[in-house]
N, C-alpha and C positions, 0 to 999 in steps of 0.2 A: 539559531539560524532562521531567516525568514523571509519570506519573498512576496512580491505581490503584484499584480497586473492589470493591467483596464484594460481587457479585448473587446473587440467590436461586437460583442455579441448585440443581437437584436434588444432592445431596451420596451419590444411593445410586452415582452413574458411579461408575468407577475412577479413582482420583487416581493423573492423571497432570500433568506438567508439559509444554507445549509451549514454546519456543523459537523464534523466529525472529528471525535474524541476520543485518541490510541493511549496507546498507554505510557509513548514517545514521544510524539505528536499533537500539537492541536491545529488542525485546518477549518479554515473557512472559505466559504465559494459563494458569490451571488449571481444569481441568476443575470443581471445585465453584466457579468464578466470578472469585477474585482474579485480575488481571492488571496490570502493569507497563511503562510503557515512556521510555527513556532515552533521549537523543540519544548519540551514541559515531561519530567520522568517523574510520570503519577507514582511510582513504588516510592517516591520521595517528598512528594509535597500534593498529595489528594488533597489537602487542607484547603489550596492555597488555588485550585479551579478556579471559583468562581472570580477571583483577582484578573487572575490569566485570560479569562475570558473575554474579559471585560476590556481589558485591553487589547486581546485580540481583534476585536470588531469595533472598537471604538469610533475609527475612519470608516469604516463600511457605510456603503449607500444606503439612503433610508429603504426600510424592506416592512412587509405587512405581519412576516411570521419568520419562525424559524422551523427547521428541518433537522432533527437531531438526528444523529447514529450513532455508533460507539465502538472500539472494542477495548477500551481499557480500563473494562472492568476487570479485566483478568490481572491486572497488574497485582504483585506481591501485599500488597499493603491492605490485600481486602480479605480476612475472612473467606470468603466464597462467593464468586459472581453475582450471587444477589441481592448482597450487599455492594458490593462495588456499583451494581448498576442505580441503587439506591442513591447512594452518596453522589455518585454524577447529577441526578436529575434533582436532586435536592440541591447543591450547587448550580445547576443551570437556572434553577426555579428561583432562585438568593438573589438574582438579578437582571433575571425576564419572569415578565405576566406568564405564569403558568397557561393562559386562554392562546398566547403567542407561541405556543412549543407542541409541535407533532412530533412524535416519536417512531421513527421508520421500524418494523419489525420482521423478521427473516420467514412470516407467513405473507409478504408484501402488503400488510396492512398497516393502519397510521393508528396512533394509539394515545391517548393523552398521557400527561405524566405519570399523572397516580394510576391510569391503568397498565403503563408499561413497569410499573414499581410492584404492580401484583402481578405482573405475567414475568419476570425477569430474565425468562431464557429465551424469551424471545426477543426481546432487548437487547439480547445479549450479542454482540458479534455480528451486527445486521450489516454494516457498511458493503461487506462484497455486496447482498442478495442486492443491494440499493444500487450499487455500480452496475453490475447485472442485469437487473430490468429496466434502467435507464440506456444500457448498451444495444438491449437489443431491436433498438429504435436504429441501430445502422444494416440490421443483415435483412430488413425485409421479412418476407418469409418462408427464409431458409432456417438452419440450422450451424451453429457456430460455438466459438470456445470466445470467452474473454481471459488475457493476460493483464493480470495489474502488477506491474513488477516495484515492490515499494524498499523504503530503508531496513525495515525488520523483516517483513513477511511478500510471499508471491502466491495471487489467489490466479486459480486456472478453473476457468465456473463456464461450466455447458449452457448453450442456450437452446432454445426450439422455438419454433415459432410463436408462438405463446410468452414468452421472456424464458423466465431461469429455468432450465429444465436436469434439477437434480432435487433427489429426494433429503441431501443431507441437510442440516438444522446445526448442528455444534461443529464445533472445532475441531473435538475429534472425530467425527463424521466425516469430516470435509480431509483432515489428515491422513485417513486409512487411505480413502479414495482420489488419493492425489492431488483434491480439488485446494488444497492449502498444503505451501512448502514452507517450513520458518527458516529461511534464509532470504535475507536482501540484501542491497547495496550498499549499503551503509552503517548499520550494527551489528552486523552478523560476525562472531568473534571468528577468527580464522581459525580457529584450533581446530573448530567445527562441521569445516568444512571442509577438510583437507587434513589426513591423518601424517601426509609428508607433504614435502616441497624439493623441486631440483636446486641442488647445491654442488659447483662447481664437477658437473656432468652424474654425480650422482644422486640415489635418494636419501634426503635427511629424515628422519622426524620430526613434527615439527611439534615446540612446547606447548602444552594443552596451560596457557595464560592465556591471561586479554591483554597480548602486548601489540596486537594490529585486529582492527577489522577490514569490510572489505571495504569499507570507506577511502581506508588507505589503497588497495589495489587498483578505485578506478578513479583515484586522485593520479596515480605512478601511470596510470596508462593512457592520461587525459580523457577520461569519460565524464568526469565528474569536475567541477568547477571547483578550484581552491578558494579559502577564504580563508586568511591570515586572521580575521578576527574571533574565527570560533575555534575556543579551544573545547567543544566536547569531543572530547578522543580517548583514546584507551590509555595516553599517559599526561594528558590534559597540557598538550603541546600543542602550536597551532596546526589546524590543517590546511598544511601546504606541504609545495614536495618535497622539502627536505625535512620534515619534522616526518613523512610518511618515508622516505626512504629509511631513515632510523625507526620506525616501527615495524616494517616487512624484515628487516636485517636480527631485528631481536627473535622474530619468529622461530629461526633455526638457529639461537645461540650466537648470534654474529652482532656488529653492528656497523655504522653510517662507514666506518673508516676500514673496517676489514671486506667491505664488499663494494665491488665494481658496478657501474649501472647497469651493466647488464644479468649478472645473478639479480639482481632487484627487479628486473625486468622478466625473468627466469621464473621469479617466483609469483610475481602478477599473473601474467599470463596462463601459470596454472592452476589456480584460485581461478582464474575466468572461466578459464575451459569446465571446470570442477561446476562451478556452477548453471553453466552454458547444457553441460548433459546433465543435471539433475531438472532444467526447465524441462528440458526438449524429452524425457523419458518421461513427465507429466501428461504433457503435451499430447504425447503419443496415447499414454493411457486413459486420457479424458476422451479424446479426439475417436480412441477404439470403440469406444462407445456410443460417440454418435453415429459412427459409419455402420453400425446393426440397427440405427435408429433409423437411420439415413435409407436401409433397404427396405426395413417394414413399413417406412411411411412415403417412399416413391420420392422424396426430395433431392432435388439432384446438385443445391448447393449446401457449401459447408465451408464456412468466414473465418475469421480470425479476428478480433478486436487488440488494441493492443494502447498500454496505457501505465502510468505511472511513470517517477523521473528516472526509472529503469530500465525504460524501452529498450533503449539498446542493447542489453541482456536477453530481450523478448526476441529484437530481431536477428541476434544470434543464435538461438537456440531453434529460429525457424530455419537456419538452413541445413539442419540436421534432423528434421520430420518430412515428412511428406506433405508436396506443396496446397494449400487451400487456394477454391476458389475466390476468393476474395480477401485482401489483407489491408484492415482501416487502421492507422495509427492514430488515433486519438488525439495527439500533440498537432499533429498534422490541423486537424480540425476546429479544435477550439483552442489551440498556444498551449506549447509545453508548459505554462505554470499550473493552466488549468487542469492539465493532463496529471500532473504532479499531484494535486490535490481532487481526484476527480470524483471520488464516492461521496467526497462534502458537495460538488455540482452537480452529483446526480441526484442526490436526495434533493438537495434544492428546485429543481428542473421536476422531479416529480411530484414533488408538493407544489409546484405552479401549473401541474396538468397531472390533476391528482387521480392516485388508483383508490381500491374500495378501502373506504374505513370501518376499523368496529364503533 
């Protein structure tokens, strides 16, 4: 899948290119606006990066650097994170000037390659902190939460006036503390997320297979845009509605022809909800944290950022918290493609109005 845009954005920034390399995913964002993003399942072809990359940015505007993040070093296929972040930057470096590649780090410092290849936990998983201290260029200086609601993963990362203001560093850090949920929009197998589903007024179980994700539910609920051409799906049929209504129906043992569109409908909507109160119980528990912040330091606002091709998830699960003063949708701001891809824009955006380096 892939998509790309030319927004208006101001063209006097520094043309830079951002990067960011999931372990799903590969995006790219330049600072005057184009951005890029491709499906690439590093647990299957790590080899094959520095290919993919290269054709990723092929068309991109001329740019003076790159702005790397990452998190798919954790992908399967690596040994252990430090290797994986290895093997990234040695593909990125296969076909850019090592002198051309800052590597964003979750201490907000830029790192060259071979220093982020010896520090590599710090490499490691940096795109939120990046989206993050690029975010918190909208609350002023107040106090807020950013939402990045993406296809695998949903990061909910406190700010303060300062940018990021949370002590975590890894993935499990950031998981105890709610600050990272692994479920998104898009490959999160539904088994996962929902131990049943309503079926003809009552509860089923639902089979613990990857015969639907939720790709398929916000494909059945029009959230999400069909494309007949991509078959990456859980039974490599294309995604559209009727290839996802026979994957929601397989879920509880059923399929396209023993179920009506509205059990299919039945079953969407509570896979939504399902993950609608796992946001909004994040939300609350990050958000409680700022509001003790919020009294010890006299601040009397508290934002909400909100972002990725998920948002609509983000702005469901707002109306089951407690309302913020201020709520910026990202898409709103610079075009939902950029929104879509926005931790490759922000890294790019802050290596064109850089913070401190080692």
């Amino acid at each position: 899948m892939s998509s790309s845009s030319s927004s208006s954005n101001p063209t006097d920034i520094a043309p830079w290119l951002g990067l960011d390399i999931g372990g799903a995913n590969l995006k790219a964002a330049h600072t005057h606006g184009w951005t890029r993003s491709v499906c690439f399942p590093m647990w299957r072809e790590a080899n094959q990066l520095a290919l993919q990359l290269a054709k990723l940015i092929d068309d991109a505007p001329a740019f003076e650097g790159i702005a790397l993040t990452m998190t798919g070093e954790l992908a399967d296929c690596f040994a252990t994170r430090a290797e994986g972040v290895a093997v990234i930057l040695e593909q990125v470096t296969s076909i850019l000037p090592a002198t051309m590649v800052r590597v964003y780090c979750v201490d907000g410092c830029w790192r060259s390659p071979s220093q982020a290849a010896r520090e590599p936990w710090l490499a490691a998983a940096s795109n939120w902190h990046a989206l993050a201290q690029w975010s918190s260029r909208w609350i002023a200086q107040s106090h807020g939460v950013v939402v990045d609601v993406g296809s695998t993963t949903i990061d909910v990362i406190p700010l303060g006036p300062n940018g990021v203001a949370t002590g975590s560093k890894t993935d499990s850090q950031r998981l105890r503390r709610r600050e990272l949920i692994y479920t998104g929009v898009e490959r999160s197998n539904l088994a996962g997320v929902v131990p049943w589903a309503p079926l003809f007024g009552k509860r089923c179980p639902v089979m613990n297979e990857q015969f639907a994700t939720t790709r398929d539910v916000y494909l059945w609920l029009g959230l999400l845009e069909p494309d007949p051409n991509d078959c990456n799906t859980a039974d490599g049929r294309p995604a559209d509605l009727s290839s996802a209504r026979h994957r929601l129906a397989r879920l509880v043992g059923e399929d396209s022809s023993t179920l009506a569109d509205q059990d299919v409908t039945a079953i969407a909507e509570h896979v939504f909800q399902r993950q609608t109160s796992l946001l909004a119980r994040a939300i609350r528990k990050v958000s409680g944290r700022l509001d003790r912040r919020l009294i010890q330091e006299g601040s009397p606002q508290k934002s909400i950022v909100l972002c990725g091709h998920g948002e609509f998830l983000a702005q469901a699960a707002l109306e089951l918290v407690a309302p913020f003063s201020d709520t910026i949708a990202v898409g709103e701001m610079i075009g939902p493609e950029l929104s879509r891809s926005a931790p490759a824009f922000a890294v790019a955006a802050l290596a064109a109005n850089p913070v401190p380096a080692v």
